[in-house]
C-alpha positions in Angstrom: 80.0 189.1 -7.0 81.0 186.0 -4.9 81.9 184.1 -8.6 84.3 186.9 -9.4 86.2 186.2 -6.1 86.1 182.6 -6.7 87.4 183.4 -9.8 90.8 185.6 -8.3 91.3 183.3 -5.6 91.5 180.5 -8.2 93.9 182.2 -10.3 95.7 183.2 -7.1 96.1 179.7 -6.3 97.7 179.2 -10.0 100.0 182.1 -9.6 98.1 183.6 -12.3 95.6 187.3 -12.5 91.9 186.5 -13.3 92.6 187.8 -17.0 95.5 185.4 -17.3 93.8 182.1 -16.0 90.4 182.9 -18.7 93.0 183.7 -21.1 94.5 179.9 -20.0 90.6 178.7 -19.9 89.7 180.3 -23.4 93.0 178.9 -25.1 92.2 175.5 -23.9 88.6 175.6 -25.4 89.7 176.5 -29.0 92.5 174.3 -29.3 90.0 171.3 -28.2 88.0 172.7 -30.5 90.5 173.2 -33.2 91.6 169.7 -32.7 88.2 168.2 -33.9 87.8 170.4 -36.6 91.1 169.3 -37.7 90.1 165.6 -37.4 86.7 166.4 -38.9 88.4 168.0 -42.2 91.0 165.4 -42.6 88.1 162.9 -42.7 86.0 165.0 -45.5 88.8 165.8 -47.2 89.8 162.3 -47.4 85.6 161.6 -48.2 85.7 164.0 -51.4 88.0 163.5 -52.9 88.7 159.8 -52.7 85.7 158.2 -52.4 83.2 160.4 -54.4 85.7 162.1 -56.8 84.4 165.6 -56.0 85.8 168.0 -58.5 88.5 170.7 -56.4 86.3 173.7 -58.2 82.9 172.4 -56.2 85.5 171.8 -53.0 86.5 175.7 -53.6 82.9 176.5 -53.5 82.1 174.4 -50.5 84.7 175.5 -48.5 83.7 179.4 -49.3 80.5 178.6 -48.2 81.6 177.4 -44.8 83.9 179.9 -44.1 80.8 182.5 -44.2 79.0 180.1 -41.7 81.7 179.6 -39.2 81.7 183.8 -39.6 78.1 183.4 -38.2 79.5 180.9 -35.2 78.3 182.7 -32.1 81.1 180.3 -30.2 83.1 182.4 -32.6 82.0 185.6 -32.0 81.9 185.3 -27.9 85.7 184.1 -28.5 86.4 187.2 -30.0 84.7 189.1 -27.9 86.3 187.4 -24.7 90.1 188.6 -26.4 89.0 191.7 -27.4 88.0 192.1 -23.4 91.4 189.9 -22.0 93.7 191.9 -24.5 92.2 195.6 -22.8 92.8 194.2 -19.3 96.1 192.8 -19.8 97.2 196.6 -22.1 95.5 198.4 -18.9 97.7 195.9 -16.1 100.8 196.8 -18.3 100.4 200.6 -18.4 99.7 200.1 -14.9 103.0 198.3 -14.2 104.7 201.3 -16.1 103.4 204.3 -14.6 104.5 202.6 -11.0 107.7 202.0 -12.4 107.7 205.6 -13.7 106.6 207.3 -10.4 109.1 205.0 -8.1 112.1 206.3 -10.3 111.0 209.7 -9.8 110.9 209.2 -6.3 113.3 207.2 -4.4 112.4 207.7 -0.6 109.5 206.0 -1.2 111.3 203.2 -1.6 113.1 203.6 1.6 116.3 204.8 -0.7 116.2 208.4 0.8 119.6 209.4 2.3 
């Protein structure tokens, strides 16, 4: 319990909700992430098909076959997971935000605007 307050007084201190800092957090980690994959690919592209003259048919097939393991990634699958989770809190915080702005239109005194 004491990591989840550490948690909202950290994103307090960043002006942010807990959902919006790991949101922050999560974005970070993939785009490092992405970044080396990026560099990674660049260099086996380069690899294939320059130095060892891989036909693009086996490069097709190769690349098929790592798209169904990065499918298998569990980094992957906790990313999605994580979204799937930060997407419901932030939907719940807006409908929130609504239904207050709903019930304070309905009724002005509470907001001190009473004759």
């Amino acid at each position: 319990m004491s990591s989840h307050r550490k948690r909202k007084k950290a994103a307090a201190m960043a002006g942010l909700t807990a959902p919006e800092l790991e949101m922050l957090e999560m974005l970070e980690e993939v785009l490092e992430r992405f970044r080396w994959l990026q560099v990674l690919c660049h260099t086996q592209n380069f690899l294939l098909r320059e130095k060892l003259g891989i036909p693009q048919e086996e490069l097709d097939q190769v690349l098929e076959a790592a798209a169904r393991s990065v499918d298998k990634d569990s980094a992957w699958s906790h990313w999605q997971e994580s979204l799937g989770r930060l997407r419901g809190q932030v939907t719940e915080s807006m409908r929130g935000i609504r239904r207050e702005r709903k019930r304070a239109a309905r009724n002005p005194e509470e907001r001190g605007e009473a004759g």
